[in-house]
C-alpha positions as CSV (number, residue, x, y, z in Angstrom):
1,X,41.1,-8.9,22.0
2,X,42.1,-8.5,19.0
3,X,43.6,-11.0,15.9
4,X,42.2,-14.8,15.5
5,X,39.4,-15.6,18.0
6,X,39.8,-19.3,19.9
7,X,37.4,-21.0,22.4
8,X,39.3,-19.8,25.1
9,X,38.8,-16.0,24.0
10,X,35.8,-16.7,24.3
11,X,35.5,-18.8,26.8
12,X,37.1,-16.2,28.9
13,X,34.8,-13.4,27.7
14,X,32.0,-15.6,29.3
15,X,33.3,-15.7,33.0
16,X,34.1,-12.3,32.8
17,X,30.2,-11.7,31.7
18,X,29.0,-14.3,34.6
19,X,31.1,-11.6,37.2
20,X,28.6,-8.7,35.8
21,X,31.1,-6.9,33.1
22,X,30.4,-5.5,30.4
23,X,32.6,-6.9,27.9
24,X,33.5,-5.3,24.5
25,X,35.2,-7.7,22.0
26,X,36.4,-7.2,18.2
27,X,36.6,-10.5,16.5
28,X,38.8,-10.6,13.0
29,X,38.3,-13.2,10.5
30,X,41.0,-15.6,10.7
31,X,41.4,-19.4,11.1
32,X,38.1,-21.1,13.0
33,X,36.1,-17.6,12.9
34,X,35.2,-16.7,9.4
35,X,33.3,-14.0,8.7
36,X,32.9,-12.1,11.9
37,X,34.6,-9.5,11.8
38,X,32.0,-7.2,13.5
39,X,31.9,-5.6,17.0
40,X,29.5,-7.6,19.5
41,X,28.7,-6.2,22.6
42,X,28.0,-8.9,25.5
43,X,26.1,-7.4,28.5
44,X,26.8,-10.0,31.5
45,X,25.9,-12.8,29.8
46,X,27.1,-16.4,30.1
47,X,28.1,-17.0,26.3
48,X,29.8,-19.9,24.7
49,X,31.5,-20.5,21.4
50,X,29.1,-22.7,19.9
51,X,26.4,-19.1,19.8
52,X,29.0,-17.7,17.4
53,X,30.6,-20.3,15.7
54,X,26.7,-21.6,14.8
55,X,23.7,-19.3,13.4
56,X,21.0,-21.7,14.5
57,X,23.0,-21.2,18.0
58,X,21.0,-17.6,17.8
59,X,17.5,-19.2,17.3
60,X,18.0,-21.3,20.5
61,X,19.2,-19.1,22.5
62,X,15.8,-16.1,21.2
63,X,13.4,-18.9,22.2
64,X,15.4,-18.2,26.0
65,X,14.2,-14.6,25.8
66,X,17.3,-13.3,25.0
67,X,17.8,-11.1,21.3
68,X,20.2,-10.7,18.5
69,X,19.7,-7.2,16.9
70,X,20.8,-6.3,13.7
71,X,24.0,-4.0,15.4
72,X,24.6,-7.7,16.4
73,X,23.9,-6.5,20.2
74,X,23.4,-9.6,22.6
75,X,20.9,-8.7,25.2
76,X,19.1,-10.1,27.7
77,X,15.4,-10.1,28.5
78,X,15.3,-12.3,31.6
79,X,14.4,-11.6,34.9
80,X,18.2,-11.4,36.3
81,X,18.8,-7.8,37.3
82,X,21.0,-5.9,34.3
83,X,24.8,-5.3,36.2
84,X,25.6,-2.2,37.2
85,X,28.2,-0.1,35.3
86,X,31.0,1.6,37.5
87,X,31.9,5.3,36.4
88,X,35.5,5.8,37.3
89,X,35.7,9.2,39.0
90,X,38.8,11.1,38.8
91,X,40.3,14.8,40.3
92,X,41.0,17.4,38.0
93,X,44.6,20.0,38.7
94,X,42.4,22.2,36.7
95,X,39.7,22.5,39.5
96,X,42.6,23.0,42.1
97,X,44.0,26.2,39.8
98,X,40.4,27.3,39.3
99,X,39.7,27.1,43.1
100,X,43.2,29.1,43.5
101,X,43.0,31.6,40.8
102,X,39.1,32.5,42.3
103,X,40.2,32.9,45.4
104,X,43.0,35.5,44.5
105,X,40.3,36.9,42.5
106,X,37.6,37.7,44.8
107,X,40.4,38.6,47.4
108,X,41.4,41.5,45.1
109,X,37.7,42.7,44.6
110,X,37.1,42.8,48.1
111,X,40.3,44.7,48.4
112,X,39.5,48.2,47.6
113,X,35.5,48.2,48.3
114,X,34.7,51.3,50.6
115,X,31.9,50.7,52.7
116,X,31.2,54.7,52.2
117,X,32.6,55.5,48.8
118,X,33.0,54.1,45.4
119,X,36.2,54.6,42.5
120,X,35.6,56.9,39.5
121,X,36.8,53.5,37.2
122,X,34.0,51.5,39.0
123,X,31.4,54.2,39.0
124,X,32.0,54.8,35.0
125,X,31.8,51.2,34.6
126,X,28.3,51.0,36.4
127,X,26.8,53.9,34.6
128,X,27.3,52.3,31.2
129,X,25.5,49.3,32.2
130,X,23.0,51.0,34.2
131,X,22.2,53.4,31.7
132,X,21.3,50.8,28.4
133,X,18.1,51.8,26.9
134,X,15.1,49.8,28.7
135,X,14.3,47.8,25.7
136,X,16.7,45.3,27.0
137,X,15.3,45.0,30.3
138,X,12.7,42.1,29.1
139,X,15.5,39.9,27.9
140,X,18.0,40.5,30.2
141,X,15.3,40.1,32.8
142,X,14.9,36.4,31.4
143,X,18.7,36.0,31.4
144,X,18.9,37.1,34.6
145,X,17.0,34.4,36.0
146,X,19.7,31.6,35.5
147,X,21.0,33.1,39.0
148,X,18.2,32.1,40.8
149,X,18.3,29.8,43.8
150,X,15.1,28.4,41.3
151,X,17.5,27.3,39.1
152,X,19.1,25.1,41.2
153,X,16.3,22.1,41.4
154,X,15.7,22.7,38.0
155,X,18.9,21.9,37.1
156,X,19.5,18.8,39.0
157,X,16.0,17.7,37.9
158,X,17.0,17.8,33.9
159,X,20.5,16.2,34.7
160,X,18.3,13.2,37.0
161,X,16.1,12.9,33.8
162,X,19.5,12.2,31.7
163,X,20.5,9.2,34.3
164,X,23.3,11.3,35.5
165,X,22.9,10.9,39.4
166,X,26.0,12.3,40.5
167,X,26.0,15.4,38.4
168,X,22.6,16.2,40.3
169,X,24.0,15.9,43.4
170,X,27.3,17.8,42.5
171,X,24.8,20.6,41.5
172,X,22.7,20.6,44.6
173,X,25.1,21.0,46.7
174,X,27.0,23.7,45.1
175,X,24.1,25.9,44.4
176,X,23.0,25.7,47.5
177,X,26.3,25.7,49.1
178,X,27.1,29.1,47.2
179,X,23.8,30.4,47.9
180,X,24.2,30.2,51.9
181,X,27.8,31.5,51.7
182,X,27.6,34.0,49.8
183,X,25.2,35.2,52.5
184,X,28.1,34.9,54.8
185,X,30.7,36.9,52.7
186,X,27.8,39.9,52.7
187,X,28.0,40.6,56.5
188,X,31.9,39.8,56.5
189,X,32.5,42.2,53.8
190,X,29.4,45.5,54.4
191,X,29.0,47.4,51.2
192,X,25.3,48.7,50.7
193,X,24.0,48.6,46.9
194,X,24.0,50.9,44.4
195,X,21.5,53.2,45.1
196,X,22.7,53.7,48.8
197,X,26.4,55.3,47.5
198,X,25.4,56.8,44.1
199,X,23.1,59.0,42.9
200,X,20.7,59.2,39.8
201,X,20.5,55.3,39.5
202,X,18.1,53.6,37.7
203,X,16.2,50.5,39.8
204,X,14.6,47.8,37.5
205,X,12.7,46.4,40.0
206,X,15.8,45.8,42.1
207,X,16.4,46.3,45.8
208,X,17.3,50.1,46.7
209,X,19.3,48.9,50.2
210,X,21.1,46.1,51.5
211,X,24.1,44.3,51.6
212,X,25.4,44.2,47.8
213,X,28.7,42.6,47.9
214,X,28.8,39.4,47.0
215,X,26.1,39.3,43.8
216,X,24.2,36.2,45.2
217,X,23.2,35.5,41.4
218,X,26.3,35.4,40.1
219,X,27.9,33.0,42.3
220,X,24.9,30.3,41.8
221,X,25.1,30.8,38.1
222,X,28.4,30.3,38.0
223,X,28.8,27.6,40.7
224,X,26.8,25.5,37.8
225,X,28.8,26.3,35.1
226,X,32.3,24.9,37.1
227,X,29.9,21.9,37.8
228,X,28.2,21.0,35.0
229,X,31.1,21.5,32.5
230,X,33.0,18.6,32.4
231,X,29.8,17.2,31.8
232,X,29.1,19.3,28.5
233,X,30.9,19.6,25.1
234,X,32.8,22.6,24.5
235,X,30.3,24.4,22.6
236,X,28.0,24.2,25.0
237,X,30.0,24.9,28.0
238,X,31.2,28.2,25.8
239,X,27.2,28.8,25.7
240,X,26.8,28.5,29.7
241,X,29.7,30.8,30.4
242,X,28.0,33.8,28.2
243,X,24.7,33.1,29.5
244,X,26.3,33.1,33.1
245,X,28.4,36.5,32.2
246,X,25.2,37.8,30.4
247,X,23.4,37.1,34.3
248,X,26.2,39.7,35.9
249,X,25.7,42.1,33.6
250,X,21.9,41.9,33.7
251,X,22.4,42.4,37.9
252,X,24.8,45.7,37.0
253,X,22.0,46.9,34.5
254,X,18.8,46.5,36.7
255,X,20.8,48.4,39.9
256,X,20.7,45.3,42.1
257,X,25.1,45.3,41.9
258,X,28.0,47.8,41.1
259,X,30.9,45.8,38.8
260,X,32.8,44.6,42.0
261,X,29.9,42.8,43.6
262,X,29.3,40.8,40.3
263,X,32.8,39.7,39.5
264,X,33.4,38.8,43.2
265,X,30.4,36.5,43.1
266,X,31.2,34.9,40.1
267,X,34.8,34.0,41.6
268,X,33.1,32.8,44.7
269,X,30.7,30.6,42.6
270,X,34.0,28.8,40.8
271,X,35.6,28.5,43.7
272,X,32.7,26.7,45.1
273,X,31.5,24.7,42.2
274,X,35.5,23.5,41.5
275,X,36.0,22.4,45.3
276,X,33.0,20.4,44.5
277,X,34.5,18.8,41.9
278,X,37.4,18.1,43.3
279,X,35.3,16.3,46.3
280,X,32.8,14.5,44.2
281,X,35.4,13.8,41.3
282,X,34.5,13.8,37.4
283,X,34.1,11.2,34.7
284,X,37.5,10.0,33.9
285,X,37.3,10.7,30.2
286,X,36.8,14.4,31.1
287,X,39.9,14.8,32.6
């Protein structure tokens, strides 16, 4: 509302407030409201006109066991349980060209993978990682770790602690979700790990057989990225998506992963963590 404010502004304001709204409300000075021209905030409250149009209206109405902050916030301390505010949810084209542009991805690193051989261009590409000095192996080790199914809880522990319920569920279920599958996409696509189809590789404490495509840790890491970042500003999703690159590169280095198992997991893990978007929806002003 906006302009002059009557008794029937406000009289409406307080219905809406009796049905559990929160109701925001700008009042401009103008004839029969002087001198409020602040922002009030009502939190489903039964308010009248006589609590702003009179200042000893306030000191009733405190003596009820209901406050009037400074920020001119009217809340309520009584026993009625506080209403509950409805997040609209909305579905993102973004997550539906993510889902599709993964897919095409992982379809075209699955494409040339030899169960018995790998390509000079891939085998260069793992030997530069492979070979880093082993100073680095301490903090990549750390890095690394952001892959782990571990992380999973964790994360939708610290996003439970933040009162955001549905963002902990979103990242349950795709971490584990992309955890189980990309168990699946091993056996349908056999390819043994590095040190079972090259020579001279150096293991950092990594497995030496196996099934090595689809990097489990990228996927999860990933998976929580898509998730969590309509959730985040920008600079911080920027951060998760190096720290989530950083966790392929650290599987390349240790020998756990050639380059094609790494950057088919992390299109599986967007694929995963944007259909679960699109399934349990986003806050509406992240669209």
């Amino acid at each position: 509302m906006s302009g002059s404010t009557n008794v029937p502004d406000v009289q409406r304001v307080a219905n809406l407030a009796r049905g559990g709204r929160d109701c925001t409300i700008y009042f401009l000075s103008g004839p029969g409201c002087p001198c409020l021209s602040d922002l009030y905030l009502i939190r489903g409250l039964a308010i009248d006109w006589q609590f702003f149009k009179y200042p000893e209206q306030q000191n009733k109405t405190a003596a009820r066991g209901e406050i009037w902050d400074r920020k001119n916030t009217f809340q309520s301390d009584s026993s009625a349980p506080a209403p509950k505010m409805q997040l609209n949810r909305s579905r993102r084209t973004y997550d539906i060209v993510m889902v599709l542009f993964a897919c095409g991805l992982l379809f075209l690193t699955a494409l040339p993978i030899d169960v018995n051989d790998v390509s000079a261009l891939e085998t260069r590409a793992f030997r530069l990682l492979n070979d880093l000095p082993e100073g680095l192996y301490r903090p990549l080790w750390v890095v690394m770790q952001l892959g782990n199914l571990v992380v999973v809880p964790i994360a939708a522990l610290v996003a439970l602690v933040l009162r955001r319920v549905r963002l902990a569920s979103s990242l349950t279920a795709a971490g584990l979700l992309v955890w189980w599958l990309a168990k699946v996409v091993k056996e349908f696509v056999p390819r043994g790990r590095p040190a079972e189809l090259l020579t001279d590789v150096v293991l950092r404490d990594a497995p030496a057989a196996g099934n090595g495509y689809i990097s489990g840790h990228a996927a999860v890491a990933f998976a929580l990225v898509a998730v969590a970042a309509p959730h985040m500003k920008r600079r911080f999703t920027g951060l998760a998506l190096v720290l989530a690159t950083f966790v392929c590169l650290a599987r390349v280095y240790v020998g756990a992963h050639l380059p094609l198992d790494v950057i088919g997991g992390a299109a599986f893990g967007l694929m995963i963590g944007s259909l679960v978007n699109l399934v349990m929806g986003i806050p509406a002003d992240r669209r």
